[in-house]
GUNUVO-486944 format. One record per residue: residue number from 1; residue in one letter; z, y, x of N, C-alpha, C, CB in turn. Coordinates in steps of 0.2 Angstrom, whole numbers. Glycine has a CB too. Layout:
! residues N
{r NUM, 'A', {Z, Y, X}, {Z, Y, X}, {Z, Y, X}, {Z, Y, X}}
...
! end
This chain:
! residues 194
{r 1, 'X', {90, -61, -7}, {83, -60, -7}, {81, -61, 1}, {80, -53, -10}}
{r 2, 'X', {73, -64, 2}, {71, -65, 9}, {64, -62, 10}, {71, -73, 11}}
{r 3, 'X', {66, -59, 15}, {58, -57, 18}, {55, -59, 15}, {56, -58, 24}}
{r 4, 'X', {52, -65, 14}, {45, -69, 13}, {43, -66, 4}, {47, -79, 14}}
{r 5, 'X', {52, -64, 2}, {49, -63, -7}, {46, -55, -8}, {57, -63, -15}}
{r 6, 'X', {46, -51, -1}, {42, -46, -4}, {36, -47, -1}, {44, -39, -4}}
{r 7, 'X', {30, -41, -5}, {24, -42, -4}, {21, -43, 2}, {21, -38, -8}}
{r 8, 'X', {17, -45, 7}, {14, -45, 12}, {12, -38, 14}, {9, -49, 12}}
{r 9, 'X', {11, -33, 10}, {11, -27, 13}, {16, -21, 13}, {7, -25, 11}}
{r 10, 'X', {21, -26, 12}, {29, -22, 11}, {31, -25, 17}, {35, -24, 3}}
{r 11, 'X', {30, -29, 19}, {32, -34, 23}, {31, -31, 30}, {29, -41, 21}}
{r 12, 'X', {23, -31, 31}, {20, -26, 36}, {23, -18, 39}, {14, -23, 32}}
{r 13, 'X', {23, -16, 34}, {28, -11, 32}, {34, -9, 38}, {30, -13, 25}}
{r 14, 'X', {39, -14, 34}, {44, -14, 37}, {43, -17, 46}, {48, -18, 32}}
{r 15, 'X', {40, -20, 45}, {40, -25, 53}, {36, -18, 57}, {32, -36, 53}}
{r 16, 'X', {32, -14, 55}, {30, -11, 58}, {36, -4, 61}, {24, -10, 55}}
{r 17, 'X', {39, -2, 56}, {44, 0, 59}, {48, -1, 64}, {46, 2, 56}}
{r 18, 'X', {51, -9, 62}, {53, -11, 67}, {52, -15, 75}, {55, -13, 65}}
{r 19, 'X', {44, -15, 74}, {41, -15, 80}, {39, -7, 85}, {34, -20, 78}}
{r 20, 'X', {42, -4, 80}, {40, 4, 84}, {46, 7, 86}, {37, 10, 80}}
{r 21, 'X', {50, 3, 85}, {59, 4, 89}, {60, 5, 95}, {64, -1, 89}}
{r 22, 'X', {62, 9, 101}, {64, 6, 107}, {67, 0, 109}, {68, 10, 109}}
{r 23, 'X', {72, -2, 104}, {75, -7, 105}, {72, -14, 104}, {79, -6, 103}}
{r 24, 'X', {68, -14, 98}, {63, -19, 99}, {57, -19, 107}, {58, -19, 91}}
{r 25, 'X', {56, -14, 106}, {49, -13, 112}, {53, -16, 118}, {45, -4, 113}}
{r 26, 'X', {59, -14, 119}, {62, -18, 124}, {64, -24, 127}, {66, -16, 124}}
{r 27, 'X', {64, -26, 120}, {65, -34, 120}, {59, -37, 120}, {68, -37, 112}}
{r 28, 'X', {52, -36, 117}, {47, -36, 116}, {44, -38, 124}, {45, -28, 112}}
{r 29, 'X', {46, -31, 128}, {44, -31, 134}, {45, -35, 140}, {44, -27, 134}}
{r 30, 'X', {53, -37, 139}, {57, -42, 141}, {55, -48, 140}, {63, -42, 138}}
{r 31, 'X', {52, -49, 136}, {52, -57, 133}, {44, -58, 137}, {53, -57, 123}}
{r 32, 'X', {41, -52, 136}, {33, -55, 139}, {33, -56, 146}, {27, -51, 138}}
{r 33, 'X', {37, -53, 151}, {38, -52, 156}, {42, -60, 158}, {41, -45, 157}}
{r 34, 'X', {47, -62, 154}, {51, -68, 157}, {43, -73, 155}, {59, -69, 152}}
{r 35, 'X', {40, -73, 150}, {36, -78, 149}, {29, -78, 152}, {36, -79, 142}}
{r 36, 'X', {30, -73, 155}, {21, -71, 163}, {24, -76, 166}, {19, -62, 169}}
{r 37, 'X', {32, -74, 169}, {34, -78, 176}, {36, -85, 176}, {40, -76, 180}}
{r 38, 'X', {35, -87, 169}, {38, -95, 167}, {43, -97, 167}, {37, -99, 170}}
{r 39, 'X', {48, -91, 164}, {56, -91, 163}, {53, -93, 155}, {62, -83, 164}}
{r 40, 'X', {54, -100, 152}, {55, -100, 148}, {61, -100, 144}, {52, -102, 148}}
{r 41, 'X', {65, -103, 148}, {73, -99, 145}, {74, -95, 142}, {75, -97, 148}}
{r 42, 'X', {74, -90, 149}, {76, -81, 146}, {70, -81, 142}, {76, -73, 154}}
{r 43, 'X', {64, -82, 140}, {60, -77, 137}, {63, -81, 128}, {50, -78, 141}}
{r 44, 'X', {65, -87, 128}, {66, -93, 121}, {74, -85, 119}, {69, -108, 126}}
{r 45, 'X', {78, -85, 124}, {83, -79, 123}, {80, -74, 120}, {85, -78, 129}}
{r 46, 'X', {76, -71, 124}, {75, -63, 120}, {69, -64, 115}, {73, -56, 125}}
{r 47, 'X', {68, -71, 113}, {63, -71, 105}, {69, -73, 100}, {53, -78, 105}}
{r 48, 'X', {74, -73, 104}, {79, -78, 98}, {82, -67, 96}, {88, -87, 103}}
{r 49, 'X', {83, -62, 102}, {83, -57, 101}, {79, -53, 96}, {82, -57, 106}}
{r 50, 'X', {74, -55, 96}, {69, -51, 93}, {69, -52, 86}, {61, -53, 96}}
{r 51, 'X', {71, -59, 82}, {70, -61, 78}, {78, -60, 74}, {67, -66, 78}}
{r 52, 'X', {83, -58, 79}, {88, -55, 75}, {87, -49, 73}, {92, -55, 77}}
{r 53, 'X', {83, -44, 77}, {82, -37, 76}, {79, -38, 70}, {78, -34, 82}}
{r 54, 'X', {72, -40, 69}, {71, -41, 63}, {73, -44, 57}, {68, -41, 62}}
{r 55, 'X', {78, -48, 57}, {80, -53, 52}, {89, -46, 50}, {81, -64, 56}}
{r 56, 'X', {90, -43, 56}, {94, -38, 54}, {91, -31, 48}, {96, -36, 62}}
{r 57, 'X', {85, -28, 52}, {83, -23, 48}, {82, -25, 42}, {78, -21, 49}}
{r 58, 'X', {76, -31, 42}, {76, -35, 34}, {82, -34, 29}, {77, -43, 35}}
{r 59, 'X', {88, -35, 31}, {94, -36, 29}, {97, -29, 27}, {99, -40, 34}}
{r 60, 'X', {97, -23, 31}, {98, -18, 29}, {94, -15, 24}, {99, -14, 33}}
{r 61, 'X', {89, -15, 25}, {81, -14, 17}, {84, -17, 10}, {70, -21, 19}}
{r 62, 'X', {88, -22, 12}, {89, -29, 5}, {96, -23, 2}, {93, -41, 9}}
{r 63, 'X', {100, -22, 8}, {107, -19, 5}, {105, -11, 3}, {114, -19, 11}}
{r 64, 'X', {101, -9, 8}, {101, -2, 5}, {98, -2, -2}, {97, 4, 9}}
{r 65, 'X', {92, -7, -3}, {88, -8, -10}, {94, -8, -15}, {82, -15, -10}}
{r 66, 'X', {98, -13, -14}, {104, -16, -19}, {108, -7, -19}, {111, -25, -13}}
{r 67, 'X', {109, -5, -15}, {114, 1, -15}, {110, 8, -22}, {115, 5, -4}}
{r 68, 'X', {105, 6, -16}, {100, 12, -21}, {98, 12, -28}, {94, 13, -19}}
{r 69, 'X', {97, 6, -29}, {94, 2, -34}, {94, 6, -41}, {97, -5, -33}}
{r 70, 'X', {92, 11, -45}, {92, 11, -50}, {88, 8, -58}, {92, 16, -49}}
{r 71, 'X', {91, 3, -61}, {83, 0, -64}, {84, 2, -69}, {82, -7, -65}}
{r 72, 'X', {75, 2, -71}, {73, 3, -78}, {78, 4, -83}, {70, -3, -81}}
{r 73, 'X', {81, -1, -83}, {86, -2, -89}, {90, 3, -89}, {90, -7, -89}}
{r 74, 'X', {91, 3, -86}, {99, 11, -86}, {96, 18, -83}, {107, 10, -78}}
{r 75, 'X', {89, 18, -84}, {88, 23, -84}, {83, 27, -92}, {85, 22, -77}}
{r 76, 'X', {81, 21, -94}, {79, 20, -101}, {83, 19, -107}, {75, 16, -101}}
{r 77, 'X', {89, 20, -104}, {95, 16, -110}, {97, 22, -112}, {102, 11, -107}}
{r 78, 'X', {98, 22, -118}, {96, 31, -123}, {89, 33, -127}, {95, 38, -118}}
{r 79, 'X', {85, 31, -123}, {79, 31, -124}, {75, 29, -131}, {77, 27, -120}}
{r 80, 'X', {70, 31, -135}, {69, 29, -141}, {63, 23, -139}, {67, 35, -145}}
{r 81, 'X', {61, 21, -145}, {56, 14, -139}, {49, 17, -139}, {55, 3, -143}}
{r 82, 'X', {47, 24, -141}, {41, 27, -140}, {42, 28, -131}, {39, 35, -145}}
{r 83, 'X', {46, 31, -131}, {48, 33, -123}, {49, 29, -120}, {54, 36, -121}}
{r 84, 'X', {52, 23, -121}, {54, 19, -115}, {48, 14, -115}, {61, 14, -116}}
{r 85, 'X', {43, 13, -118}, {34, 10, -118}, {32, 16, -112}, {28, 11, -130}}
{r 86, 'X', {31, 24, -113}, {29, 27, -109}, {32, 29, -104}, {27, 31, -111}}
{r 87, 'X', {39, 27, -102}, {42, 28, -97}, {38, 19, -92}, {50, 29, -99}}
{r 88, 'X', {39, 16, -96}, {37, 9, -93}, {30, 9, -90}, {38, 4, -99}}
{r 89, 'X', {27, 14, -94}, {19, 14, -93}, {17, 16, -88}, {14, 16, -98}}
{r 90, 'X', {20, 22, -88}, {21, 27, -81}, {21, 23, -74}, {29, 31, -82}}
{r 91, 'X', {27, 19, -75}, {29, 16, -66}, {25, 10, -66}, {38, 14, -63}}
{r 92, 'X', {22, 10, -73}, {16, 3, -71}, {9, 7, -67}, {13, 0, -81}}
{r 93, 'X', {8, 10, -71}, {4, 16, -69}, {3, 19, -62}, {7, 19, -72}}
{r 94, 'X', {8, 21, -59}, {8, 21, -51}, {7, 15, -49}, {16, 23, -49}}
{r 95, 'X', {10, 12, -50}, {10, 3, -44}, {1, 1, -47}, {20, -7, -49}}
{r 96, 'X', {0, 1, -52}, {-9, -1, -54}, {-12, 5, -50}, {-11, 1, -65}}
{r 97, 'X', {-12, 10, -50}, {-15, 14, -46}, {-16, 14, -37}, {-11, 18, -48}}
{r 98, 'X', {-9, 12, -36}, {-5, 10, -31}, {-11, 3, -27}, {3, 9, -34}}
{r 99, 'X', {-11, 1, -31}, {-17, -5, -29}, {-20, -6, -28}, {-20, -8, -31}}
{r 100, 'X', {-24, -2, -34}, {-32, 0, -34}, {-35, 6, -29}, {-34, 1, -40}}
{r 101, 'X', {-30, 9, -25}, {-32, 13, -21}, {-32, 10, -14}, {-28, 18, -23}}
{r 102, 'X', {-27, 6, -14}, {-28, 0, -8}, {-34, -3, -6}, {-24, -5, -8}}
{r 103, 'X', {-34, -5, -13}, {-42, -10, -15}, {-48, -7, -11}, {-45, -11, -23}}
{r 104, 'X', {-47, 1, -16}, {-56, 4, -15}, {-54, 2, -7}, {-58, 15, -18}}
{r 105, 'X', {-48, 9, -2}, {-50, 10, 4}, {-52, 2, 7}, {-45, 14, 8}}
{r 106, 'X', {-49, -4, 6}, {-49, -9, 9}, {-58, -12, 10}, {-45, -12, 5}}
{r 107, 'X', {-60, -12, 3}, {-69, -12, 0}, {-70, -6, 3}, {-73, -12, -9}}
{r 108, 'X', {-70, -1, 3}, {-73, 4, 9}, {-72, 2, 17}, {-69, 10, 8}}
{r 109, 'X', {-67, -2, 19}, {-69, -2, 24}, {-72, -7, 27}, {-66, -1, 26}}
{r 110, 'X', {-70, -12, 24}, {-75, -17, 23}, {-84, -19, 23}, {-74, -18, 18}}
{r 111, 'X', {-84, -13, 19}, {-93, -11, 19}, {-95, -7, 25}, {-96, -6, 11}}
{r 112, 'X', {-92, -2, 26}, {-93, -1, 33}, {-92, -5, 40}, {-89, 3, 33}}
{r 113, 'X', {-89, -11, 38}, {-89, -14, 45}, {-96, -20, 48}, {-82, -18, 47}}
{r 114, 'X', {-99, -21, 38}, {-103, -23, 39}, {-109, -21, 42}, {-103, -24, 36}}
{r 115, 'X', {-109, -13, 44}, {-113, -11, 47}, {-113, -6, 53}, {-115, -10, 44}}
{r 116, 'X', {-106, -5, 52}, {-103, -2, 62}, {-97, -7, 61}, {-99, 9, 64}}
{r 117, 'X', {-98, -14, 65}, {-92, -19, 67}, {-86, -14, 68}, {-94, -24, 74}}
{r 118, 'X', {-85, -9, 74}, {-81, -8, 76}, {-77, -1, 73}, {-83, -9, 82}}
{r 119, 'X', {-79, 1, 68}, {-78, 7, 64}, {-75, 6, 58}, {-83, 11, 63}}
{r 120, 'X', {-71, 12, 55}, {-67, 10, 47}, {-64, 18, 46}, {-59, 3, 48}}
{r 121, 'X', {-67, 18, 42}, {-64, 25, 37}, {-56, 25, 40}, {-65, 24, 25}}
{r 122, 'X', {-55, 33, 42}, {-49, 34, 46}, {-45, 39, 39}, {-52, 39, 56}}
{r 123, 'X', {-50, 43, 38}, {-48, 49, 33}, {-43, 48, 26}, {-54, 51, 31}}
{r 124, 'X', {-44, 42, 26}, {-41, 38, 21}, {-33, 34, 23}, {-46, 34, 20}}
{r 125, 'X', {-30, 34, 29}, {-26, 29, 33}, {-19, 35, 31}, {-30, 28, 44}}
{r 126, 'X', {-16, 39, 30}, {-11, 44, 28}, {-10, 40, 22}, {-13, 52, 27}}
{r 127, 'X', {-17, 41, 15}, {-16, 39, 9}, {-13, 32, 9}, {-22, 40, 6}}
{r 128, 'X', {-18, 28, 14}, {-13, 20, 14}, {-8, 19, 13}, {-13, 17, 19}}
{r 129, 'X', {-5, 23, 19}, {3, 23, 23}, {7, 25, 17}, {4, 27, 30}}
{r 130, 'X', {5, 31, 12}, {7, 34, 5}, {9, 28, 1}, {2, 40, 2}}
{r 131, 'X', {1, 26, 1}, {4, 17, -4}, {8, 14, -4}, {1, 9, -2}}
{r 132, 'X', {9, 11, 2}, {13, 7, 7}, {20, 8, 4}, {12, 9, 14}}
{r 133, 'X', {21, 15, 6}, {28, 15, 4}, {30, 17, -2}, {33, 18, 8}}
{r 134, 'X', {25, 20, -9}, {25, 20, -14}, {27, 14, -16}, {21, 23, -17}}
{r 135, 'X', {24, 8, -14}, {25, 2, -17}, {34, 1, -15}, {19, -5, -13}}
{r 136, 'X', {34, 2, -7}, {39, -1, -4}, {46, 4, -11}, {39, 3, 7}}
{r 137, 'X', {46, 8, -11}, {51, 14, -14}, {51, 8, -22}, {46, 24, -16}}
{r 138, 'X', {46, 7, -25}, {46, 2, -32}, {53, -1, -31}, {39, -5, -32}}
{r 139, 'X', {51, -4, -22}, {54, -12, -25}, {61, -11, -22}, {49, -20, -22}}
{r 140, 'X', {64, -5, -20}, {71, -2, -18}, {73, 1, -27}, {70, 6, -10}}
{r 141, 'X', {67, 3, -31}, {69, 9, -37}, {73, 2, -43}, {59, 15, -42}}
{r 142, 'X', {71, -5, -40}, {69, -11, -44}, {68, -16, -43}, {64, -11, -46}}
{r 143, 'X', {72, -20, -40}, {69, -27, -36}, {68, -31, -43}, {76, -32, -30}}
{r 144, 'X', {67, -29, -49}, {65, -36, -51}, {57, -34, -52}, {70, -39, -58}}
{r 145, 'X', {56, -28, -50}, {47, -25, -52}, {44, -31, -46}, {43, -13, -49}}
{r 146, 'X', {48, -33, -41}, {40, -39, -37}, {40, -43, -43}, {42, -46, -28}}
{r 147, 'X', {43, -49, -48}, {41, -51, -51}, {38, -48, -57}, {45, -53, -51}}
{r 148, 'X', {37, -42, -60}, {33, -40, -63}, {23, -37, -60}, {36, -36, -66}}
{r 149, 'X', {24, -37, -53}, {20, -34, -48}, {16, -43, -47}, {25, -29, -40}}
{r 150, 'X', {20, -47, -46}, {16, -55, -44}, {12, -57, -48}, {20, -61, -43}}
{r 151, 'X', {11, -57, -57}, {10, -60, -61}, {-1, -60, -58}, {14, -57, -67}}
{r 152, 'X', {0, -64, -64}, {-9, -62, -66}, {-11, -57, -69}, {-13, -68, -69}}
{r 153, 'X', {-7, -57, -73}, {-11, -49, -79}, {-9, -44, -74}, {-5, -46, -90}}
{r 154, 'X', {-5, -46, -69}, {-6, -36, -65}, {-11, -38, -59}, {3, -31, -60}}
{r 155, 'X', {-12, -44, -58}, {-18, -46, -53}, {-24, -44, -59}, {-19, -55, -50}}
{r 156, 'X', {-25, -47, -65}, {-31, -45, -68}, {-33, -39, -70}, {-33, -48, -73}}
{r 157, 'X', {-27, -36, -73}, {-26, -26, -75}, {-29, -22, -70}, {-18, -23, -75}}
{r 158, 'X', {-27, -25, -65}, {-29, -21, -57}, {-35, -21, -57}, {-27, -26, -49}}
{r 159, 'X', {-40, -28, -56}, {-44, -28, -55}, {-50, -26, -61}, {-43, -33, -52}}
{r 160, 'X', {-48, -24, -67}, {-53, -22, -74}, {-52, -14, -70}, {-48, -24, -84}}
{r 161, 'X', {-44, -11, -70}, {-44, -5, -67}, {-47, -3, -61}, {-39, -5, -67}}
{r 162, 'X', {-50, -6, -57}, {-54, -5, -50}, {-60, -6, -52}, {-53, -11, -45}}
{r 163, 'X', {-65, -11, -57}, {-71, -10, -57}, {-71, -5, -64}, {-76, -16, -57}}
{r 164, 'X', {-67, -2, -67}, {-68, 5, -71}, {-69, 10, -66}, {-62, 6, -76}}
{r 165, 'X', {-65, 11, -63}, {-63, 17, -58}, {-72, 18, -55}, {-56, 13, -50}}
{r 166, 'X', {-73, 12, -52}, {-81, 12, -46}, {-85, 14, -50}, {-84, 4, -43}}
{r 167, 'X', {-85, 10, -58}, {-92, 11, -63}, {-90, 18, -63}, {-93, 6, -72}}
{r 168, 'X', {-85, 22, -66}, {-84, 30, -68}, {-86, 34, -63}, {-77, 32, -71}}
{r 169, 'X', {-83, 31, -56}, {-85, 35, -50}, {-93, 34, -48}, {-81, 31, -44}}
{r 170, 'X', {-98, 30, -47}, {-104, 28, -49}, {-107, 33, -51}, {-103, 23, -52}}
{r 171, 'X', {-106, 32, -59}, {-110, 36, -67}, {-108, 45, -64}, {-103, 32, -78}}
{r 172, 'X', {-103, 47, -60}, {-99, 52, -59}, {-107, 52, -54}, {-89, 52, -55}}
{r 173, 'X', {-106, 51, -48}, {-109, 52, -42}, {-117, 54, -46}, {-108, 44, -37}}
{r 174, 'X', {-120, 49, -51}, {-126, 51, -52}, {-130, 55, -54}, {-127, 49, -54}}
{r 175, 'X', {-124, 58, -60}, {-125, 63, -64}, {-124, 71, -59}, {-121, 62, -70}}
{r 176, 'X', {-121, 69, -54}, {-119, 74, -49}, {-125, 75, -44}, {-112, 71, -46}}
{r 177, 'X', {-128, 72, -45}, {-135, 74, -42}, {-139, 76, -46}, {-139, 69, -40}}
{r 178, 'X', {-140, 73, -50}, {-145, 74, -56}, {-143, 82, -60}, {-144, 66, -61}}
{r 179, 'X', {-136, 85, -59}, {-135, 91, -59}, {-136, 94, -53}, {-129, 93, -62}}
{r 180, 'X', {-134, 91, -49}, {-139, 97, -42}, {-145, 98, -42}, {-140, 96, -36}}
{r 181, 'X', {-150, 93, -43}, {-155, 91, -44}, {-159, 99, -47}, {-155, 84, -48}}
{r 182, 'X', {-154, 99, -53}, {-157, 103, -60}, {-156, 108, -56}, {-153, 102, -67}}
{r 183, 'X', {-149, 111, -55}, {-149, 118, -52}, {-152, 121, -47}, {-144, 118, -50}}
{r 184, 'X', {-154, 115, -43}, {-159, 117, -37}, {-169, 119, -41}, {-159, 108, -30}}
{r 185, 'X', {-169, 117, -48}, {-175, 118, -50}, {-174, 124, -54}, {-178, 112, -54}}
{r 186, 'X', {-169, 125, -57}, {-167, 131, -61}, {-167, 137, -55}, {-161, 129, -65}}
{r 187, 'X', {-164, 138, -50}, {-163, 143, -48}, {-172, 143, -44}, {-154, 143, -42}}
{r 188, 'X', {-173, 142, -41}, {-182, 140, -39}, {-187, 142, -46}, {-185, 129, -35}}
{r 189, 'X', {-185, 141, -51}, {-187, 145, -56}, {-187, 152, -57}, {-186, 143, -60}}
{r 190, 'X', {-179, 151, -55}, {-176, 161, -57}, {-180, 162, -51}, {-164, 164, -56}}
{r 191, 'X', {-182, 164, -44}, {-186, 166, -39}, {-191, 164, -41}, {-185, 164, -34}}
{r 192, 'X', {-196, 160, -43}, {-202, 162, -44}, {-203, 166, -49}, {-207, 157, -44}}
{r 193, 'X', {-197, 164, -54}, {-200, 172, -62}, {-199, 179, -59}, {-192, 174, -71}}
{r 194, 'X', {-195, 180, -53}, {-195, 187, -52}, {-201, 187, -47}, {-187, 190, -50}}
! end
């Protein structure tokens, strides 16, 4: 397996840990400094550095996933096929969720920058990073879930699941006024009866 086959935000993921290393940041630092003074040499050296560092990490993520690895199968094997449909539905379930919660904060922050350019919902950025490696954990629990995670029915499941979520959140939000609304007329009643 190669970097490129997991998802882009697995991908992210990992590169970000490995750009928060000392030892990358060293190389990192090395390398910009040889390429300010126009050592292109040394600087063509420590990028050839840098990309071992990460083509090394890469590589431990692939063996520890392989080491760790417990799949479906052998964990559903015993199982009656009501169970293994709802065990199956389950870790579908997470990863669909897992999505669509990226999605919303993503359209959340999105709509926001359309109107503060330089601002983006922060309060949300923990939950992200929770995604992130909820997905990342999938595809160590499972390497073959990227191929079930790439298809179109979980691109289109996702996305039915996202505008259910917004319409129910929405219809939630309205009637949530519209019961405050009430309460606030109901209790301004109870004071003027007494």
């Amino acid at each position: 397996m190669r970097k490129e086959d997991l998802p882009k935000d697995i991908q992210e993921l990992v590169l970000k840990e490995i750009y928060a290393t000392p030892k990358y940041m060293n190389l990192a630092a090395t390398y910009q400094h040889h390429r300010a003074k126009g050592n292109m040499m040394q600087a063509m050296m420590y990028k050839k550095m840098m990309k071992e560092v990460e083509d090394n990490v890469f590589k431990e993520f692939f063996n520890e996933a392989y080491k760790t690895k417990i799949s479906m199968y052998e964990i559903m094997k015993g199982m009656n096929q009501e169970d293994q449909l709802t065990m199956n539905s389950y870790a579908n379930g997470i990863m669909l969720l897992a999505d669509v919660l990226d999605s919303i904060i993503g359209e959340m922050n999105q709509l926001v920058k359309r109107y503060k350019p330089d601002m983006k919902v922060v309060a949300f950025d923990d939950l992200n990073a929770m995604i992130k490696e909820a997905k990342k954990t999938v595809y160590t629990f499972d390497m073959n879930a990227r191929d079930e995670y790439a298809t179109d029915l979980f691109g289109i499941t996702g996305d039915n699941l996202f505008k259910m979520i917004i319409n129910k959140s929405k219809s939630f939000v309205k009637k949530l006024g519209e019961y405050e609304k009430k309460n606030k007329n109901d209790k301004k009643g109870d004071k003027d009866a007494a």
